[in-house]
VOKOLRO-966004 format. One record per residue (C-alpha): x, y, z. Coordinates in Angstrom, 2 decimals. Example, Ala and Ser with C-alpha at 12.3 -4.5 7.8 and 13.67 -1.06 7.14 Angstrom:
2
<node X="12.30" Y="-4.50" Z="7.80"/>
<node X="13.67" Y="-1.06" Z="7.14"/>
end
This chain:
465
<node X="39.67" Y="250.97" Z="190.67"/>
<node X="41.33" Y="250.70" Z="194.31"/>
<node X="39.96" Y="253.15" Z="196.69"/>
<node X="43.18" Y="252.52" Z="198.91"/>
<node X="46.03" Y="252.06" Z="197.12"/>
<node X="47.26" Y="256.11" Z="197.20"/>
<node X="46.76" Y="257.95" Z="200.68"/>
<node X="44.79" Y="260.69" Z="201.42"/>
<node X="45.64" Y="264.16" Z="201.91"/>
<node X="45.29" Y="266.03" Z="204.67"/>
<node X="45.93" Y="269.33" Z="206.38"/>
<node X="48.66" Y="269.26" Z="208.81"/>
<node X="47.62" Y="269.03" Z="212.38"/>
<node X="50.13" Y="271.74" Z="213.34"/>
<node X="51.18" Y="273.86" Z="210.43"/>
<node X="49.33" Y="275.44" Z="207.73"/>
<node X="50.84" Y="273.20" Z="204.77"/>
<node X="49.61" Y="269.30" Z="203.90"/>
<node X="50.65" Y="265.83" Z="204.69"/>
<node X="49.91" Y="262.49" Z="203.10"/>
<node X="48.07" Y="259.13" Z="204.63"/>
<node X="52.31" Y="258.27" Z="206.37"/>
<node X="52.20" Y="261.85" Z="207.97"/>
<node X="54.98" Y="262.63" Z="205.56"/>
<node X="55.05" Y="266.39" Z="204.31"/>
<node X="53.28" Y="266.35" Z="200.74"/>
<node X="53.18" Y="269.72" Z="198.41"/>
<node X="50.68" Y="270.54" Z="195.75"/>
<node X="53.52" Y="271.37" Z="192.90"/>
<node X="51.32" Y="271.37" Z="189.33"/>
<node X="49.38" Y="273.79" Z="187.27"/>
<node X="46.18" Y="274.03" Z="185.71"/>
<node X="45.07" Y="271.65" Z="182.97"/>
<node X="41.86" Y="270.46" Z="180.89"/>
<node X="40.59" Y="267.17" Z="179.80"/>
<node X="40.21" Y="268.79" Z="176.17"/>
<node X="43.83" Y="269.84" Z="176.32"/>
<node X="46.56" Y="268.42" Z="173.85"/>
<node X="48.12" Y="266.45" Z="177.22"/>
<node X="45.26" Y="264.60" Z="178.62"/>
<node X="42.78" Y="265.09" Z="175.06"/>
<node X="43.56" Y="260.87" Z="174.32"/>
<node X="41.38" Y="260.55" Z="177.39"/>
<node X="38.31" Y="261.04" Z="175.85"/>
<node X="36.38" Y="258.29" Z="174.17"/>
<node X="39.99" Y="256.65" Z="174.92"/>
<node X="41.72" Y="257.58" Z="171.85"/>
<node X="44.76" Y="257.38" Z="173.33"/>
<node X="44.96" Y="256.02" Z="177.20"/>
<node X="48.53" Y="254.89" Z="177.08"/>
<node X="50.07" Y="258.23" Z="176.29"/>
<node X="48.30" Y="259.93" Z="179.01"/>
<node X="49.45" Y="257.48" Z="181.46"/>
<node X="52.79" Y="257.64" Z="179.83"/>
<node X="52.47" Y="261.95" Z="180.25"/>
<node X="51.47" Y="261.13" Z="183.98"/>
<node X="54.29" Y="259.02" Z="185.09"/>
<node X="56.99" Y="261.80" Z="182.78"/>
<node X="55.03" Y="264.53" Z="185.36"/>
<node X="55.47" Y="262.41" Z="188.66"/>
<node X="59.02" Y="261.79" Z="187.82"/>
<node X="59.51" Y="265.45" Z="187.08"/>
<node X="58.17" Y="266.77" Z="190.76"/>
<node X="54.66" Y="267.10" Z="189.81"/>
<node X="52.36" Y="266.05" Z="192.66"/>
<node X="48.85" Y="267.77" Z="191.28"/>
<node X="46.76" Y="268.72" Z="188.78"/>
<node X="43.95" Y="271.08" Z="189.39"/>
<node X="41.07" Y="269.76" Z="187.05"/>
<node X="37.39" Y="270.89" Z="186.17"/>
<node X="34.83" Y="268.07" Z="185.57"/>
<node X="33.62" Y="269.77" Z="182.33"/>
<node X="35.46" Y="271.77" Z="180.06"/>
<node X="32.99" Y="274.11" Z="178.63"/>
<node X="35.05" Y="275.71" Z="176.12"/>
<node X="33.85" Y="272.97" Z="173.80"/>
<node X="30.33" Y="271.43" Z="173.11"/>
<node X="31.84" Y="267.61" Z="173.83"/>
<node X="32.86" Y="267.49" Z="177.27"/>
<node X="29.68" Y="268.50" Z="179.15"/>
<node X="29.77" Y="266.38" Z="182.35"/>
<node X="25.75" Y="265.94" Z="181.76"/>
<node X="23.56" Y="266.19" Z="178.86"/>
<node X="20.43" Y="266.49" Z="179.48"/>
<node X="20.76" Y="268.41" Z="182.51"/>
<node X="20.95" Y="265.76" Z="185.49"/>
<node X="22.22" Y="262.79" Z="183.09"/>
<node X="25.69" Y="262.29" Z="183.82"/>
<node X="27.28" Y="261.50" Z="179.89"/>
<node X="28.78" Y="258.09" Z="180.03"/>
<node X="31.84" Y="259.19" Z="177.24"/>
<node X="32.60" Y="261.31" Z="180.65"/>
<node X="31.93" Y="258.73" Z="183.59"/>
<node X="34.16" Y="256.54" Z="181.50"/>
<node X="36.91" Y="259.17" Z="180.97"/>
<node X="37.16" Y="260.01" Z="184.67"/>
<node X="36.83" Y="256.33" Z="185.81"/>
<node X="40.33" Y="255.82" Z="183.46"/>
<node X="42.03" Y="258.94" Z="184.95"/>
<node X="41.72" Y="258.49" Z="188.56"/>
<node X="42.84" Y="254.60" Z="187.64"/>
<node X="45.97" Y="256.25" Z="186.12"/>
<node X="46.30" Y="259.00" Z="188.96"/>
<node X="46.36" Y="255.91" Z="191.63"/>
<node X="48.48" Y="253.91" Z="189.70"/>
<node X="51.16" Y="256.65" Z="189.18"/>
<node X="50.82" Y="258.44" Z="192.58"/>
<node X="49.17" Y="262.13" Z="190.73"/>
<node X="46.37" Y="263.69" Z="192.50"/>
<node X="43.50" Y="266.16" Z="191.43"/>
<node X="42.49" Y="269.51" Z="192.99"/>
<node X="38.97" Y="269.29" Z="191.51"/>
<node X="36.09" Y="271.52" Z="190.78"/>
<node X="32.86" Y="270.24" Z="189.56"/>
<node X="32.20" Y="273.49" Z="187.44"/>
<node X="33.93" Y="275.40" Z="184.76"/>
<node X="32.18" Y="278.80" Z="185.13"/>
<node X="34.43" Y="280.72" Z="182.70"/>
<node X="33.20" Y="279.23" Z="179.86"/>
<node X="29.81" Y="277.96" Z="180.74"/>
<node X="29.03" Y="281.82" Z="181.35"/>
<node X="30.55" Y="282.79" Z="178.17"/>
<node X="28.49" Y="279.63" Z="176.25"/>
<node X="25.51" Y="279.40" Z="178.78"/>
<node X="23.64" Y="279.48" Z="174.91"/>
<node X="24.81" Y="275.69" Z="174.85"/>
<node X="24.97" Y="275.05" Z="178.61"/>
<node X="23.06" Y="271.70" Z="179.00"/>
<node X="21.63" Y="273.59" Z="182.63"/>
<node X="20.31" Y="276.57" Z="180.63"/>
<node X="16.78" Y="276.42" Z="181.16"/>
<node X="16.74" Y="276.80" Z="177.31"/>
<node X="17.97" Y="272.88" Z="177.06"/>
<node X="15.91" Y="271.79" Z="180.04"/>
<node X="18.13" Y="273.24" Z="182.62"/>
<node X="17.13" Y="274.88" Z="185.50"/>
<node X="18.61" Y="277.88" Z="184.95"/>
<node X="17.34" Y="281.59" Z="182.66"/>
<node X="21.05" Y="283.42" Z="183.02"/>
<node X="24.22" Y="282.54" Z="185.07"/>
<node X="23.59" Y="285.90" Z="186.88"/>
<node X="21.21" Y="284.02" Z="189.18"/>
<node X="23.97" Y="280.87" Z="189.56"/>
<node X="24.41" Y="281.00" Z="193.51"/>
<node X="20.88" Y="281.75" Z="193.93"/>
<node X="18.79" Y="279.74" Z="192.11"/>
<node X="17.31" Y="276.79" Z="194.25"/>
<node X="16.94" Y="274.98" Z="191.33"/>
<node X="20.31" Y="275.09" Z="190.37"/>
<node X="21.87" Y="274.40" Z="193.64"/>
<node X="19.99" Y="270.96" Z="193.42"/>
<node X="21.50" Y="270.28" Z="190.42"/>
<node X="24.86" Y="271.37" Z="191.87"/>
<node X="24.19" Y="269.67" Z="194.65"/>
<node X="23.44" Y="266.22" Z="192.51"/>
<node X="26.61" Y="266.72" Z="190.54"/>
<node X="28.90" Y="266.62" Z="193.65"/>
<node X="26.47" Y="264.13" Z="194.72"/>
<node X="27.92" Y="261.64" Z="191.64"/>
<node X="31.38" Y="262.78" Z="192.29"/>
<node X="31.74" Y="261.65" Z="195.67"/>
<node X="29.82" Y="258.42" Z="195.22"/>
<node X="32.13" Y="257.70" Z="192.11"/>
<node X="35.60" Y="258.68" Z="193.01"/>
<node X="35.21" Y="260.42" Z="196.98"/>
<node X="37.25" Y="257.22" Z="197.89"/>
<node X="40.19" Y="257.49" Z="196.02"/>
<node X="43.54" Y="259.44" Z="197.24"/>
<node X="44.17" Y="260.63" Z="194.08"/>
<node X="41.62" Y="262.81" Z="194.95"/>
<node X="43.84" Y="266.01" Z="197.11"/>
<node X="40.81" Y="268.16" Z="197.16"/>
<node X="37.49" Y="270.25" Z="196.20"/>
<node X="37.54" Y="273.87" Z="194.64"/>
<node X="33.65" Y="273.68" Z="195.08"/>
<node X="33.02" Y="276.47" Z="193.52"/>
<node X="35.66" Y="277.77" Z="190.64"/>
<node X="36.03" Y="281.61" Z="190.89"/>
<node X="32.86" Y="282.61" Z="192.93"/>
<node X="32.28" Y="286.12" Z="192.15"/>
<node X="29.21" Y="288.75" Z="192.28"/>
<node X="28.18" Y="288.37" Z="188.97"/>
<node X="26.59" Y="284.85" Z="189.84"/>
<node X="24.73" Y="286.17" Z="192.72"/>
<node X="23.31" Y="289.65" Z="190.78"/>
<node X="26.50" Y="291.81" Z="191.53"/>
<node X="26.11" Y="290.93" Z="195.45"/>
<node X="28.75" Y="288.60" Z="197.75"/>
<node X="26.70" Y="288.73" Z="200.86"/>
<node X="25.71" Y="284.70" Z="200.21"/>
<node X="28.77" Y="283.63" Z="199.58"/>
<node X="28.81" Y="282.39" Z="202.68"/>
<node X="25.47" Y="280.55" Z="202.86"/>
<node X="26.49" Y="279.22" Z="199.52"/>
<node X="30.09" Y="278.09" Z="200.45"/>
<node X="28.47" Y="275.92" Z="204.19"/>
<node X="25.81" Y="274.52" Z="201.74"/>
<node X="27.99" Y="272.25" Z="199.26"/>
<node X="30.78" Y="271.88" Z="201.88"/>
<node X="28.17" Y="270.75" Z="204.38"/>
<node X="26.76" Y="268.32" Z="201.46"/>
<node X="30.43" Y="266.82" Z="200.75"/>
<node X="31.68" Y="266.32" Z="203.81"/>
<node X="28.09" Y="264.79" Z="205.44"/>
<node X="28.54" Y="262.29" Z="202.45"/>
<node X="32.13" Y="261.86" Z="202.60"/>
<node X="32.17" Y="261.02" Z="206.00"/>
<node X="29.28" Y="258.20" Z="205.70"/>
<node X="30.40" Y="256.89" Z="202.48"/>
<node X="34.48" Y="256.88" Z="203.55"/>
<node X="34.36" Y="257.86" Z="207.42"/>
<node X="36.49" Y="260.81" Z="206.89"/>
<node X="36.54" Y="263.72" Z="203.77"/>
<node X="38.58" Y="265.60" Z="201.59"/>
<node X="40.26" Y="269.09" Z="202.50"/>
<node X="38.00" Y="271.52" Z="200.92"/>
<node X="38.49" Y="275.24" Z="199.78"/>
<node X="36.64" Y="278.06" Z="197.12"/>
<node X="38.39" Y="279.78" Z="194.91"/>
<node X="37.91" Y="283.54" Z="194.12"/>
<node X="39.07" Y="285.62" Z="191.03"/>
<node X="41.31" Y="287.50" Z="192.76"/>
<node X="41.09" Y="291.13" Z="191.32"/>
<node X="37.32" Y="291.09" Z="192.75"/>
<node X="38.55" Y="291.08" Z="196.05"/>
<node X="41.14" Y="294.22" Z="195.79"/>
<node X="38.72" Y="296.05" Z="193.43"/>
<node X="36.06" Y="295.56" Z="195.20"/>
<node X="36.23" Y="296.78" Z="198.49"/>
<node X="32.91" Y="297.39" Z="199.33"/>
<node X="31.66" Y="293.51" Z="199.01"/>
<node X="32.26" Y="291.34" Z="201.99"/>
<node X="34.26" Y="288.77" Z="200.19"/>
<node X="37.46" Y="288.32" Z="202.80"/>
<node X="35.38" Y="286.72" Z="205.21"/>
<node X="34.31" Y="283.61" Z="203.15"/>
<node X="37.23" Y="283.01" Z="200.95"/>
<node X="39.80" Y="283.55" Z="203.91"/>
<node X="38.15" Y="282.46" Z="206.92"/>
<node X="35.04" Y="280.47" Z="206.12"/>
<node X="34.81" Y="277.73" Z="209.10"/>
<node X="34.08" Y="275.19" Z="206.99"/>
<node X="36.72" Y="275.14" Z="204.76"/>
<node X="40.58" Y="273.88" Z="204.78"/>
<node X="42.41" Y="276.10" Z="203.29"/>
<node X="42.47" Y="279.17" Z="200.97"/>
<node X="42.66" Y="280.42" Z="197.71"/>
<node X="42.46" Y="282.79" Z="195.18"/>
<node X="43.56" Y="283.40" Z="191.64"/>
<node X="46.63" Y="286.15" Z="191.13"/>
<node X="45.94" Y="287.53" Z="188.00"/>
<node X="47.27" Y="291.55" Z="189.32"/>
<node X="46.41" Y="293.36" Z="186.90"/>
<node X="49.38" Y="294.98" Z="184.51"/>
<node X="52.25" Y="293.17" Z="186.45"/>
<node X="50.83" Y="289.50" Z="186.06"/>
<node X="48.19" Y="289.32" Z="183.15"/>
<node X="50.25" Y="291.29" Z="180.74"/>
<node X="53.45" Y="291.54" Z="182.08"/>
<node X="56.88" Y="293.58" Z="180.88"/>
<node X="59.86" Y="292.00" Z="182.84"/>
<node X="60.09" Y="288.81" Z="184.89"/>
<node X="60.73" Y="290.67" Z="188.24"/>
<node X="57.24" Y="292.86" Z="188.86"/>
<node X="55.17" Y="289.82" Z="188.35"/>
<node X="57.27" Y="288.01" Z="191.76"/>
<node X="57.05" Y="291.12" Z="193.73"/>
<node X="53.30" Y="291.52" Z="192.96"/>
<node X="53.00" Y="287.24" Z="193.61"/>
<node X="54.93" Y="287.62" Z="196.70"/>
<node X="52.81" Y="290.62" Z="198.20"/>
<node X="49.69" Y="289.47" Z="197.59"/>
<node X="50.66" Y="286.07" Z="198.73"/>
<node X="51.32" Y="288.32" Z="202.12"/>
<node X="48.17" Y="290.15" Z="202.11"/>
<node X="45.96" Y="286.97" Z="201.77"/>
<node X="47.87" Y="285.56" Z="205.04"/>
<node X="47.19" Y="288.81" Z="206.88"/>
<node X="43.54" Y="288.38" Z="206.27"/>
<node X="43.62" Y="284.64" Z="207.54"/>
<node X="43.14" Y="284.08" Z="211.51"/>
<node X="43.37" Y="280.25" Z="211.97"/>
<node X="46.73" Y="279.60" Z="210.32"/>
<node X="45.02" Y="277.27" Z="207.84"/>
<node X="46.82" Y="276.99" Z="204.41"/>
<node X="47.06" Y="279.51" Z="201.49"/>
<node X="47.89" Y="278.87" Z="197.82"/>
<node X="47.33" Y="280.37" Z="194.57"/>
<node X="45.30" Y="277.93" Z="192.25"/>
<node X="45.35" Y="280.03" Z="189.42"/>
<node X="48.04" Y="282.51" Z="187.88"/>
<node X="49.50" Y="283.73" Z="184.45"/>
<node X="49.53" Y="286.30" Z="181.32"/>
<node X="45.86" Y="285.85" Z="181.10"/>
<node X="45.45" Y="289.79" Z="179.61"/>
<node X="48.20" Y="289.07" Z="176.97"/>
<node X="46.70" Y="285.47" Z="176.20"/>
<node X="43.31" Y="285.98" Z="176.01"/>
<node X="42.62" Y="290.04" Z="175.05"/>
<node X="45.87" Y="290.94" Z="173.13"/>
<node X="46.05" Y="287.16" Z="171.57"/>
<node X="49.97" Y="287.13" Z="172.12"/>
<node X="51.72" Y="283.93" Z="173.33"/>
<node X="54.71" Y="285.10" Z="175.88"/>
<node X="58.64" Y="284.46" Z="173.96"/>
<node X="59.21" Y="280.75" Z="175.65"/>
<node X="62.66" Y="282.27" Z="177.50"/>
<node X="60.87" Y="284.89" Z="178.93"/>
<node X="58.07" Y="282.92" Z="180.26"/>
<node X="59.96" Y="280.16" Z="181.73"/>
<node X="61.92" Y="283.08" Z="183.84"/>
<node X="58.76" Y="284.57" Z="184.62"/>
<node X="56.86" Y="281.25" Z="186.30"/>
<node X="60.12" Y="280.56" Z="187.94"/>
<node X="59.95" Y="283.91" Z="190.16"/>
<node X="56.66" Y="283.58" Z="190.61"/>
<node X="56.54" Y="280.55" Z="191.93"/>
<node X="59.60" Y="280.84" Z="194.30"/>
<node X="58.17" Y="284.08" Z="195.11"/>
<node X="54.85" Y="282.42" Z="196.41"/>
<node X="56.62" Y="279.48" Z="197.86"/>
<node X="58.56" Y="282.59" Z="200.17"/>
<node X="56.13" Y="284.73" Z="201.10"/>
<node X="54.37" Y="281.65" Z="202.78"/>
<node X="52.24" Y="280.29" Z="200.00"/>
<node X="51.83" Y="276.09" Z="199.31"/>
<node X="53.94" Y="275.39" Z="197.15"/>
<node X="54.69" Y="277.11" Z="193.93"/>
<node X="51.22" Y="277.96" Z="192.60"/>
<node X="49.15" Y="276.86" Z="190.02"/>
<node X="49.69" Y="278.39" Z="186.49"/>
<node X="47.18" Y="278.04" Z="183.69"/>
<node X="49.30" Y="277.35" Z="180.44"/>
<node X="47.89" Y="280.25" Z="178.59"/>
<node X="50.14" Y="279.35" Z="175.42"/>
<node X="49.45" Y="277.83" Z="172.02"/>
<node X="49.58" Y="274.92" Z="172.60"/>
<node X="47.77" Y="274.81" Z="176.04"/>
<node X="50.53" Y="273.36" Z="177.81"/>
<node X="53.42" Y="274.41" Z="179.84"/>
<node X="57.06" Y="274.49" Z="178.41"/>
<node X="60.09" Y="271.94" Z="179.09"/>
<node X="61.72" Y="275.09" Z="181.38"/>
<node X="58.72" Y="275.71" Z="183.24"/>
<node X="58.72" Y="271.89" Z="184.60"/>
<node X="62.47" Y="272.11" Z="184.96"/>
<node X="61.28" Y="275.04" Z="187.36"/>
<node X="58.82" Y="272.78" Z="188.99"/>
<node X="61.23" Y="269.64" Z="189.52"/>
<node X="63.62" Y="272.28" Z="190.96"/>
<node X="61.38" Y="273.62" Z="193.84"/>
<node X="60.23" Y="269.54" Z="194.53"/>
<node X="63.58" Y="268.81" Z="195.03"/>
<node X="64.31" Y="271.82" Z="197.42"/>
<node X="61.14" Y="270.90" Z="199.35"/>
<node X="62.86" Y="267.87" Z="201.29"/>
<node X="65.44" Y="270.69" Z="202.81"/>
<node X="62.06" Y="271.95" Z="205.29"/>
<node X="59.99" Y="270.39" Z="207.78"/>
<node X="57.05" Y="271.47" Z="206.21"/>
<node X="54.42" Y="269.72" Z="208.43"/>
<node X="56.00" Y="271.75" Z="211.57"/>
<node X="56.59" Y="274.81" Z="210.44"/>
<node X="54.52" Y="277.66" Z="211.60"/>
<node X="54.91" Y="280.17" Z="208.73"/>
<node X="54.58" Y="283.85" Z="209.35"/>
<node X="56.53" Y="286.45" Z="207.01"/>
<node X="59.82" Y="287.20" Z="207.90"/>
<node X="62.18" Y="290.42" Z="207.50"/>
<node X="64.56" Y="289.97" Z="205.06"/>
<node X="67.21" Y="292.65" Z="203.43"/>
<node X="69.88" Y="292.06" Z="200.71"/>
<node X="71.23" Y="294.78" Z="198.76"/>
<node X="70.91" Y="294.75" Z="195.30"/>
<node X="68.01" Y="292.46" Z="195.31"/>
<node X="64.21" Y="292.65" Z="196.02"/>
<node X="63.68" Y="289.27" Z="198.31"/>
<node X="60.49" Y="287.40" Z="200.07"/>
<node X="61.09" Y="285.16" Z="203.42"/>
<node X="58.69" Y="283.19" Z="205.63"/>
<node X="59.36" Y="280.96" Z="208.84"/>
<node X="58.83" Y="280.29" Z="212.51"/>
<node X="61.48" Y="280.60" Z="214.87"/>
<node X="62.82" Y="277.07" Z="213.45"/>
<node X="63.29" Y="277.07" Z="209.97"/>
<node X="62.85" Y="279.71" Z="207.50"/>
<node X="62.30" Y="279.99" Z="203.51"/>
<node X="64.20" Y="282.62" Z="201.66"/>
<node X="64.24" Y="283.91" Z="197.96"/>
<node X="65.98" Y="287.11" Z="196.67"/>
<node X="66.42" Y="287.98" Z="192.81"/>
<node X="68.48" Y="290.75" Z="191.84"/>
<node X="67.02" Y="294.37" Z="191.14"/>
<node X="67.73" Y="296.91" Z="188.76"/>
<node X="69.51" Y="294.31" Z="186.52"/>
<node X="67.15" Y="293.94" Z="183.37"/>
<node X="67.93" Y="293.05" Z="179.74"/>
<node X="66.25" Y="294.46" Z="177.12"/>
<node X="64.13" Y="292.00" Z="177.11"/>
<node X="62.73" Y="292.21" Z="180.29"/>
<node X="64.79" Y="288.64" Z="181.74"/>
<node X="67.25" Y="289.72" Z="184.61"/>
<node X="71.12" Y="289.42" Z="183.76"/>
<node X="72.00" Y="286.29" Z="184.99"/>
<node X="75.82" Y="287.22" Z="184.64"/>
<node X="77.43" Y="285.86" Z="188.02"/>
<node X="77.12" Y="289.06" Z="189.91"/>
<node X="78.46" Y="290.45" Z="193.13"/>
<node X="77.77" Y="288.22" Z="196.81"/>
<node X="74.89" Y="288.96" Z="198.17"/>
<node X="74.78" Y="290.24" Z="201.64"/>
<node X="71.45" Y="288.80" Z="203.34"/>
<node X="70.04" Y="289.90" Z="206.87"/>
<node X="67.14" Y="287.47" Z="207.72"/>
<node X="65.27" Y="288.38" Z="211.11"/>
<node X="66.06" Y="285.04" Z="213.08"/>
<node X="66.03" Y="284.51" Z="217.31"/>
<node X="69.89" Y="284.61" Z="218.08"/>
<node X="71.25" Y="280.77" Z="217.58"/>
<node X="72.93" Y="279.29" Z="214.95"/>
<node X="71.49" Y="277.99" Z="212.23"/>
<node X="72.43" Y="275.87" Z="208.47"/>
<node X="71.69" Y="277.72" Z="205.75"/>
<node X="71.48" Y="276.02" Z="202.30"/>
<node X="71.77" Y="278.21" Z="199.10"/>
<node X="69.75" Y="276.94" Z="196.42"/>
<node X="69.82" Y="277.47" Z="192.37"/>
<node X="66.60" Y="277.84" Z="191.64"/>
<node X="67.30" Y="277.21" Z="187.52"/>
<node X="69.14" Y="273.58" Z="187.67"/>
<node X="67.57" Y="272.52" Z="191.31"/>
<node X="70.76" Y="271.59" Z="193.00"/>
<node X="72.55" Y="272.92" Z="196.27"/>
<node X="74.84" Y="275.74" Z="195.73"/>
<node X="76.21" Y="275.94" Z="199.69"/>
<node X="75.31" Y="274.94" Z="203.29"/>
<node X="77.12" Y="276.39" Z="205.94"/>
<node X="76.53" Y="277.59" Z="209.64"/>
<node X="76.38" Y="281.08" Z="210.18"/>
<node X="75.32" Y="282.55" Z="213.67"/>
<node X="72.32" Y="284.97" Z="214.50"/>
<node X="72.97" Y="287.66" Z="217.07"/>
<node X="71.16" Y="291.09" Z="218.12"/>
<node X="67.83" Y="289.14" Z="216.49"/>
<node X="68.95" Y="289.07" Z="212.96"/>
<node X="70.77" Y="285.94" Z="210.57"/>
<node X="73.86" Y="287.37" Z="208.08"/>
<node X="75.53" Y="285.16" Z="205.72"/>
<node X="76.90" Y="286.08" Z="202.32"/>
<node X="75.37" Y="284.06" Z="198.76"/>
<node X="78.31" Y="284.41" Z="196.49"/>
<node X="77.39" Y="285.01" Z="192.29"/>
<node X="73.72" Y="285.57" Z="192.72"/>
<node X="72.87" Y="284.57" Z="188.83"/>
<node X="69.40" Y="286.33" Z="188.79"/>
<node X="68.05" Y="285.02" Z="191.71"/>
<node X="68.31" Y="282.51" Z="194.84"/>
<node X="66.75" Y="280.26" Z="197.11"/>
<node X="67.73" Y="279.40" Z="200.95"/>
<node X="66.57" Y="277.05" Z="203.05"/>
<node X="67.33" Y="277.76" Z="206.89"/>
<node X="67.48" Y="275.46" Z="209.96"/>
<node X="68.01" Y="276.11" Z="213.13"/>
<node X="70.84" Y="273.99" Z="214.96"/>
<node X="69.97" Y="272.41" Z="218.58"/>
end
């Protein structure tokens, strides 16, 4: 495999967003997935390598520039990344070695986390690091504190980086999938001993294997951190120094992980996109790396009716592309089967074609005001450019969709420096311009009129001179 041929990713030097190896703007736009999954299963023991290349290239041509990946898949007993503890499985070696071939060849990169601690918590019984088998480990209560284990985590990232650190198709690390109190004994207040220990190991091995690393970030279940007050868990997930950017995983409880109509989930995406920016200080990136109807899926055993769920990604995703987030965040499928539906990557292509309308890799996002009556709407910007979505209110169907019936112009007021800037309407739905035109901003605020808002809208603003 080349370790060259596909550029690396990093943070932009000026904005909080990413660029590739050219300096070019470059947007994680993808969703969760699994190597046991009906997409990428003809991995494994390579039963079936051409159709996963073949589902690769379909993705790349489609928008998709990521896939956030665990090494193991513990849901099953087969795709343990090491077995004995320590032993890397060569079925496993062998799979990744012919997916980061594919992921250079086609230009698709991996978010990638070396442990899937959902489900080894909910099997630890099998778990080849349960000290039962070997491991190092009694219980996964004791995961972040357990010397032992952090050896053997340690050792894992160890092979990773020696294996595939030099490849491009590699964006970045989640280091640690959804750190949470549980695996420290219901405390958080080593999370950030934990967090400067493996980033500290990956980059000091990165940078004398390649001469440079990876962007890096943790990922946190997000309802911890807004339930849980009382732990200090802002500080490391937000504004950890060693880390790149920021994430967590918006599963808002009610609205997102069980929700009734396709317009609370975006409002609830959209404000906590803007209260995870208000807790960062360095203006590094933010993106949600996990999101969906996790409640419904996994507790009520319901799969979501396909219209309705393909309406319901699409607003959440322009909704956390608006209020400032990366891209459109990174769904987990949470459908039978495990993959997402011909809308949903219509919704995806759609916001990868709007992304060339934005000088991403300048722009110096902060929220921004923005009013339209008869719609709910989320905006962020710098005094340059700004990102704007609105989707009507108080316009539901029965069946919780919004009535996408051409209704009446919108009237937007977008808080803007007086100048005159293009604005570009946007249909979210088929991913083509609606309108550009120049409109002027005086007395500090931008109006312009969208004409037959169908449900909801995208605008992409530029300032003029």
């Amino acid at each position: 495999m080349s370790k060259n041929s596909l550029s690396w990713i990093a943070v932009a030097p000026d904005a909080p967003y990413f660029i590739d190896g050219d300096g070019g703007d470059w947007t994680p736009i993808g969703q969760n997935d699994a190597i046991s999954w009906p997409e990428l299963a003809g991995l494994f023991r390579r039963r079936d390598l051409p159709a996963v290349e073949a589902h690769l290239r379909w993705l790349v041509e489609h928008g998709v520039t990521c896939l956030r990946l665990m090494i193991e898949y513990a849901q099953v007993r087969h795709r343990y990344f090491e077995r004995p503890a320590g032993t890397a499985v060569p079925a496993m070696v062998r799979l990744w070695d012919d997916l980061f071939a594919m992921c250079e060849r086609v230009g698709m990169r991996i978010l990638l986390t070396p442990v899937d601690t959902f489900w080894m918590w909910l099997h630890w019984r099998h778990h080849p690091w349960n000290a039962a088998h070997g491991g190092p480990l009694d219980h996964p209560s004791r995961l972040l504190l357990c010397p032992e284990t952090r050896a053997a985590i340690k050792a894992r990232l160890s092979f990773i980086v020696e294996r595939w650190g030099g490849s491009g198709a590699l964006f970045a690390w989640d280091l640690w999938n959804e750190i949470h109190p549980a695996q420290a004994q219901g405390r958080a207040d080593g999370f950030g001993a934990f967090i400067a220990d493996l980033s500290q190991h990956v980059r000091r091995l990165e940078q004398r294997l390649y001469g440079r690393s990876h962007p890096q970030t943790v990922s946190l279940f997000g309802p911890e951190w807004w339930t849980r007050p009382d732990l200090p868990i802002a500080e490391p997930i937000f504004r950890h120094p060693d880390l790149d950017f920021a994430s967590i995983h918006i599963y808002r409880h009610g609205a997102i992980d069980d929700p009734r109509d396709t317009v609370a989930p975006a409002l609830a995406m959209g404000e906590v996109v803007q209260q995870c920016l208000a807790e960062i200080t360095d203006g590094r990136p933010f993106l949600d790396t996990e999101h969906g109807p996790i409640h419904r899926f996994k507790d009520k055993h319901q799969t979501l009716p396909e219209a309705f769920d393909d309406e319901y990604f699409r607003h959440m995703s322009w909704a956390h592309l608006a209020a400032g987030g990366v891209g459109g965040g990174m769904r987990w499928p949470n459908r039978h089967p495990h993959v997402l539906t011909p809308g949903m990557r219509q919704a995806q292509r759609a916001m990868a074609a709007f992304l060339s309308l934005i000088d991403w890799r300048h722009m110096r996002r902060v929220p921004v005001a923005i009013s339209a009556r008869g719609h709910h709407g989320f905006a962020c910007g710098d005094d340059a450019q700004a990102v704007a979505w609105i989707v009507r209110r108080r316009a539901l169907l029965p069946d919780g969709r919004v009535d996408r019936a051409p209704g009446k112009p919108a009237r937007v007021e977008l808080a803007r420096p007086n100048g005159r800037y293009r604005v570009t309407d946007w249909d979210t739905e088929a991913g083509r311009v609606i309108a550009s035109a120049e409109h002027v901003a005086s007395g500090g605020l931008l109006r312009f009129t969208a004409e037959a808002v169908c449900g909801d809208r995208a605008f992409a603003v530029r300032r003029i001179g």
